[in-house]
N, C-alpha and C positions, 0 to 999 in steps of 0.2 A: 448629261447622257440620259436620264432617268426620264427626263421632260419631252425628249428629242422622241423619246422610244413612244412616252403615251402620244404623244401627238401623232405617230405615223399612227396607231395605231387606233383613234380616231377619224385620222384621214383614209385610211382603210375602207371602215365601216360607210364614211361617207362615201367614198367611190362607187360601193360595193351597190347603194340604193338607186346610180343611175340608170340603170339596166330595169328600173319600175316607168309606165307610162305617166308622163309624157316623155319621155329622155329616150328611153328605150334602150339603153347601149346593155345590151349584157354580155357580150366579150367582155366587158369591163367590169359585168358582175363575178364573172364564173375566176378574171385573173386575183380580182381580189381578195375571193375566200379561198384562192389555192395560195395564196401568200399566207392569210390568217392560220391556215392550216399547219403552214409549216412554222411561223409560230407559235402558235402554241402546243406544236410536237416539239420545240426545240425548248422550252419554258422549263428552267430549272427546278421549278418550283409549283404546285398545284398551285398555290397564290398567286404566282405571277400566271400561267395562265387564266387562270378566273379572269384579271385583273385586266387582260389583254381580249379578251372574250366582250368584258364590261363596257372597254373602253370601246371597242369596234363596234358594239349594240348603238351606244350613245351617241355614235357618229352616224350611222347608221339609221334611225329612227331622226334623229334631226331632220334631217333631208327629206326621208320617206314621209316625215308627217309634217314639212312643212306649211301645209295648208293651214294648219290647223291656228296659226295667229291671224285666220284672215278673216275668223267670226269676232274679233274680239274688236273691229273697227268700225264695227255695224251695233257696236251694243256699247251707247252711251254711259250704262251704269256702272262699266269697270273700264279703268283705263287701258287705251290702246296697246298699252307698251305689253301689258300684263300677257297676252299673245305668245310674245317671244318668249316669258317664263312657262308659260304652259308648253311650248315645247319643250321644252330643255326638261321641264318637270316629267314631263310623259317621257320623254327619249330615256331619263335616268331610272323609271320604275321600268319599261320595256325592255332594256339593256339586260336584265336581269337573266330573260330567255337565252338567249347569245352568249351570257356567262354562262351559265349552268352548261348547254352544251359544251363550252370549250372545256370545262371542268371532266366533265363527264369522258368528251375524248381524249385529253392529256390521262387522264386514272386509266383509262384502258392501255393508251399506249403506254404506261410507269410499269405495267407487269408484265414485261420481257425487258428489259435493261439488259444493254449486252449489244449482243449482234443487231438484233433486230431494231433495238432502240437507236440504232446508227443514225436513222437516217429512216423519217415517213414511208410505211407501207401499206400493200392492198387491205390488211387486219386495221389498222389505223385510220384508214379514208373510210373503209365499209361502217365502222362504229362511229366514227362521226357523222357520219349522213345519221346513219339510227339514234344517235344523239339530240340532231335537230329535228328531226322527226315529231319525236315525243316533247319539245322546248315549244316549238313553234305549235303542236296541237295544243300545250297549256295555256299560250300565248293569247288563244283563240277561245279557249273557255275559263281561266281563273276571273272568280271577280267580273261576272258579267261577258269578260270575254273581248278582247280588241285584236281580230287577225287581219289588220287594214295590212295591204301591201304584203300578204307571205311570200317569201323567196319564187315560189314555183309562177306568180304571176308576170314573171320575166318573159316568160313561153311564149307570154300572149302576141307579141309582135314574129313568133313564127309556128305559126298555126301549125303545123306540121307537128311538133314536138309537142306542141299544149295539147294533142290530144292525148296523149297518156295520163292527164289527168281522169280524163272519162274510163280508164282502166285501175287507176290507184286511188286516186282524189289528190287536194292541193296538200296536204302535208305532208304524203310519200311522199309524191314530185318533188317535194320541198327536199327534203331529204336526199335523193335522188341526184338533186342539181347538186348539193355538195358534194357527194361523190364524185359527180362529173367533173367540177373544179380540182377532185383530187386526183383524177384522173391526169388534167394539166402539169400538178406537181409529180404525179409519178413519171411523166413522159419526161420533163426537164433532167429528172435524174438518172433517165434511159432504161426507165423499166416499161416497154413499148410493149409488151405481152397484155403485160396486167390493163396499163391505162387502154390500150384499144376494148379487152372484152368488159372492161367498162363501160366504156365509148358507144358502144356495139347497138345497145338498144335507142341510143336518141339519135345516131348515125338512121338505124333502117323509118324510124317516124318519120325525120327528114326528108326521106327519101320518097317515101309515096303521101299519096297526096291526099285531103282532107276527106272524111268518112265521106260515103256517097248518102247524099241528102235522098229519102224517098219524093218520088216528087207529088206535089202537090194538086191542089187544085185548083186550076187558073183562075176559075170565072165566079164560080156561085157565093165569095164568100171574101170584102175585104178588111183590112186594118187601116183605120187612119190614127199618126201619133202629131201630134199639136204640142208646138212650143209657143206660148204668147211671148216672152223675151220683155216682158215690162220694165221699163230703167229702174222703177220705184220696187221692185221686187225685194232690194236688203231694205229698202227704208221705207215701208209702205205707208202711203199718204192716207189723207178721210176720205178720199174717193178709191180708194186702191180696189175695193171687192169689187164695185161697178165697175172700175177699168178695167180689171183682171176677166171678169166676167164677159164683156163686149168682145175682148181681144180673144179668146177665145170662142167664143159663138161668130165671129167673123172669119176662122180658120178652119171651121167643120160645118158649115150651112152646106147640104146640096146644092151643086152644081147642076148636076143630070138627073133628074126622078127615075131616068131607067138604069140606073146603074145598082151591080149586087148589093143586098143588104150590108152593112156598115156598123164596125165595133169600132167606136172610137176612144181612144186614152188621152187623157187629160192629167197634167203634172199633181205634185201633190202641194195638199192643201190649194187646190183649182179653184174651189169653190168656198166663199168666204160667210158665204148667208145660212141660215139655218137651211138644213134640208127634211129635217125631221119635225113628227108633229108630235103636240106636248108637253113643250116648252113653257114655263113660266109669260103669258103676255108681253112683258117687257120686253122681253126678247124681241118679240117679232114687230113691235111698234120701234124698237130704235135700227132693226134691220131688215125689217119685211118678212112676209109670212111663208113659212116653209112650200105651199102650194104653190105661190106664186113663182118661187123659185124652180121647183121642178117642171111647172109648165113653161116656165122659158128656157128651161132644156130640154123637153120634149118636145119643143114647135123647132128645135134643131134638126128633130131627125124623123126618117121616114118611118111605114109601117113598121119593120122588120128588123130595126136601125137599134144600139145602145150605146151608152155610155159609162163605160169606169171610170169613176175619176178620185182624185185626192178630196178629201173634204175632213171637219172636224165635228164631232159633237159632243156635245158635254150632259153632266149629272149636276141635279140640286140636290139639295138638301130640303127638308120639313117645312123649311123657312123660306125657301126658293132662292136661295144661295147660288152661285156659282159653284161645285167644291171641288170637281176634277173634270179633268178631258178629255177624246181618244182622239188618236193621229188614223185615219181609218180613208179608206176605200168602200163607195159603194158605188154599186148598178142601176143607173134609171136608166127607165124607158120611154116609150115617146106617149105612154097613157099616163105621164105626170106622177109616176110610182116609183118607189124603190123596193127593188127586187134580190138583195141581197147585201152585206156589209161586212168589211173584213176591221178589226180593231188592229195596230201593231203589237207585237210580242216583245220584241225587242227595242227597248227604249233605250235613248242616249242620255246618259248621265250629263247632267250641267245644260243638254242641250233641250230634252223635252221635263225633265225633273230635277229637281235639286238635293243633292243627297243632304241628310243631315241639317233640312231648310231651317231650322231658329237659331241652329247654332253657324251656318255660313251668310245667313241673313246678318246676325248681329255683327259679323267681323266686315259687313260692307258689300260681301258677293252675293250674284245673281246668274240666273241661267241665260247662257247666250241669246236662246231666244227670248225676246221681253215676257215677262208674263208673272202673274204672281198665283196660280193655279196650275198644277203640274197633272201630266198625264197619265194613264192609268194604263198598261198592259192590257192587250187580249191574249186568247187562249195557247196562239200559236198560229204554224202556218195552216192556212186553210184554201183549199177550192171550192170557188164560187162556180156555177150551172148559169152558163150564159147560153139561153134557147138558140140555135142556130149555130152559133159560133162553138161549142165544148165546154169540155174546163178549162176555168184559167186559175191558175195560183197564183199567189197574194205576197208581196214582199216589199214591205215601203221603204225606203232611203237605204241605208246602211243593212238591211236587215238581209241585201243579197249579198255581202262578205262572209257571211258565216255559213263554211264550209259542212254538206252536211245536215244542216238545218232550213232546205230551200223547199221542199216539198210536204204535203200530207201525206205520208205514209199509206193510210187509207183512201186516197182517193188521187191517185196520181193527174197531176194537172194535163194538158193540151200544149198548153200554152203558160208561160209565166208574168206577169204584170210588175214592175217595180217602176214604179213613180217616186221620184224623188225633189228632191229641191235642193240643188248643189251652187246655187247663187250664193251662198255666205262662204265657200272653198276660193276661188280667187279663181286663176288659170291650171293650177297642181291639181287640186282637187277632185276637178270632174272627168279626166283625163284616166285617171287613178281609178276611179270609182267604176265608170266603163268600162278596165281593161278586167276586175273584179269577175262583174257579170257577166265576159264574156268566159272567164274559167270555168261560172257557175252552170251556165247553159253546156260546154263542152263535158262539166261533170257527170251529167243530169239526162244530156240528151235533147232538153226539151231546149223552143227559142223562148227568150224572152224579151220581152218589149218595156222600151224606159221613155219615160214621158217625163222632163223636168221643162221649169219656167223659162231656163235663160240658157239650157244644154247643158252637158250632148246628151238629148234624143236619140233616139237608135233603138233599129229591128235588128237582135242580132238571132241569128239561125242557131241550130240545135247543132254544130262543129265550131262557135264562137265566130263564124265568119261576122260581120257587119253588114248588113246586105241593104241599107239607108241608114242615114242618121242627119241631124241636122247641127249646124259646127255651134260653136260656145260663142253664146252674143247674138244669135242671129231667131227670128222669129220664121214660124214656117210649119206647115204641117207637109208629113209625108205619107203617104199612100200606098199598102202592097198586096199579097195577097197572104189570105190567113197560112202563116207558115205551118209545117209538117214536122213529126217528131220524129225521135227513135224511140225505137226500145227499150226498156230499160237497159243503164251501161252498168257495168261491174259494179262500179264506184256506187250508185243509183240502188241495189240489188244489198250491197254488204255494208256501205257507210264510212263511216269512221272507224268500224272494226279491223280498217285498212290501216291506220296507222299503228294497230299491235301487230297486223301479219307481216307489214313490210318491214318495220322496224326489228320486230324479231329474227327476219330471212336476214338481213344486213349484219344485223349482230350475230347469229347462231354461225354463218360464215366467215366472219371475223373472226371467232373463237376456232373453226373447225381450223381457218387455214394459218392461226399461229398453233394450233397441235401440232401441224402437220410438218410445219419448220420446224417443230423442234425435234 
């Protein structure tokens, strides 16, 4: 019976993840955490709830992060298999989130035993939402920080609703949605008062229709975003910089000389040659000289014309050592210059560093991506002053997941740039990754534009719509006009201060309206 019980409650959690893009189903998000709910209001025991919280995380995070055995098939120095243990490993430290909150809402619901404890109510749903509120914003920053897939990015397939993110942020919403799901269990048990003016606020988003975009300007001013799609992109060959490099100088040469000036994006790590000068010799004898490179990305484009793109550059030492690297974005222009550079802030553990390298070195491991030089952080996020075009802010791969941390503060972007490289995720991956960025822009307000190797590419506007993209596997540049922003939105203006003011509204009325029964 014992085995029967974790397993559904496993299968649970796993259900609960198909309502994340690509699957999309969140009906079948919202019945599953109203089921958890009621187990773990029904859990005899703080332990057995945890333990049902645990189990639902773990199933839950399987799924959600199954992408993530699909770098471990492109990286010859551990075995393939090893993949499947990192999820299972990741899914059982994540689980931990999922536990705590269900902990957290069984203890609230334990102090009314009696009537109230009969049977899940509005005091019991509203504190679980404010549970996973504050679970999933730890989620998102303990330890570096992993908020890949938060509950609230279910929205993203009905725009309508996902804009309430741009009024709370992604871990209210998160929160939010479980009450919504509690909403489901209260209606089952015919308390139709409470679950509708739950109901009430994602019924009226539904109902009208996505923020009105200010409009823009048609003509003086375009975007082009460039997928080169190279096969050898997981496994890149001796000729791979010069492939890479053709296939995209072949998707962004003018067409028309009279056509508006032109900001083009380029995936990351686009550019494989030096682009900087003062490098150790050697360098630029076994890869060509940083000049050369950027004049063959300037004879791209016209007078008025630039380019963001991925690129890498590195630090010597005394001895002209190799000793570290940066994952970085710069600006050239068509005078064969760089005109600004963003470093990432946010680095991925195993994948651009290796934590604790002599001592995971000596036991046989390695960082996903080959390399024996790990990369070094920048400042944070920042905007770059692109002449013509505004600001654009800076956000490489992963680094548009983390809710909250997508803008300078001081210097609010135009526009947002996240170039990534989602070729080592499989078909889950980039799907996932997209529907991310599309919270971030409805957060925010502003559009941002993704430029990967191999997809999905995509313009997506300042209300998460998608307004181009180009599909997974397919090469292709697409073309539109410099999109329009908003104003700052709430979320945009207070931050993450939204996960103590909502969280506390959720609980402080949990509390008022079990005074009020008694």
């Amino acid at each position: 019976m014992r085995a029967v019980r974790f397993l559904f409650s496993f299968a649970l959690g796993a259900i609960a993840a198909l309502g994340f893009a690509p699957w999309s189903l969140w009906p079948l998000t919202l019945i599953a955490f109203a089921v958890l709910l009621f187990l773990v209001h029904e859990a005899p025991t703080l332990r057995r709830a945890l333990g049902i919280g645990w189990l639902f995380g773990v199933g839950h995070f399987c799924v959600a992060n199954a992408w993530l055995k699909q770098p471990f098939e492109y990286q010859d120095a551990m075995p393939h298999w090893l993949g499947y243990v990192a999820v299972l490993l990741a899914s059982v430290y994540l689980a931990i989130y999922p536990m705590l909150a269900a902990g957290l809402a069984w203890r609230f619901g334990s102090t009314a035993r009696g009537d109230l404890a009969a049977r899940p109510d509005t005091a019991f749903v509203l504190a679980a939402g404010a549970a996973w509120i504050v679970t999933e914003y730890l989620r998102g920053t303990m330890f570096t920080g992993y908020p890949w897939d938060p509950l609230s990015v279910i929205w993203v397939s009905e725009l309508s609703v996902a804009q309430l993110a741009a009024l709370v942020g992604t871990y209210a919403l998160s929160g939010l949605t479980v009450v919504l799901a509690g909403a489901l269990l209260l209606m089952v048990q015919g308390r139709w008062r409470s679950a509708l003016a739950i109901a009430l606020p994602f019924a009226v988003a539904g109902i009208f229709p996505y923020w009105i975009i200010p409009s823009p300007d048609q003509a003086s001013r375009k975007i082009v975003v460039v997928q080169p799609n190279l096969p050898e992109e997981e496994r890149p060959t001796d000729n791979y910089a010069e492939n890479n490099f053709r296939a995209l100088a072949k998707l962004s040469r003018r067409t028309d000389p009279g056509t508006p000036p032109r900001l083009l994006f380029w995936p990351e790590g686009a550019i494989r040659f030096p682009l900087e000068d003062g490098y150790p010799g050697y360098v630029y004898a076994s890869l060509g000289t940083a000049t050369m490179a950027r004049l063959r990305m300037g004879a791209l484009l016209g007078d008025n014309d630039a380019i963001l793109t991925g690129a890498q550059t590195m630090k010597f030492n005394a001895a002209e050592d190799v000793v570290a690297a940066t994952n970085s974005i710069v600006l050239a222009g068509p005078d064969a210059r760089l005109h600004g550079r963003y470093d990432k802030a946010h680095l991925v553990p195993f994948g651009e560093y290796l934590p604790m390298r002599p001592l995971l070195e000596a036991i046989g491991l390695s960082r996903l991506v080959p390399g024996d030089v790990d990369f070094i952080p920048g400042p944070g996020a920042r905007t770059i002053n692109v002449p013509g075009f505004g600001k654009v802010g800076m956000l490489i791969c992963y680094e548009v997941v983390f809710s909250g941390a997508t803008v300078d503060p001081a210097s609010r972007p135009d526009l947002i740039f996240n170039p990534s490289n989602d070729a080592w995720f499989g078909p889950l991956g980039p799907p996932a990754h997209l529907a991310q960025a599309q919270l971030r822009a409805i957060e925010e307000g502003i559009a941002i534009v993704r430029s990967t190797p191999t997809g999905i590419s995509a313009i997506i506007w300042p209300n998460g719509q998608i307004r181009q993209s180009i599909p997974l596997g397919h090469s292709g540049a697409i073309e539109d006009i410099l999109p329009p922003k908003f104003e700052p939105t709430p979320f945009a203006r207070i931050g993450n201060w939204m996960v103590a003011l909502v969280s506390a509204l959720l609980l402080l009325t949990a509390i008022a309206i079990r005074r009020r029964a008694r």
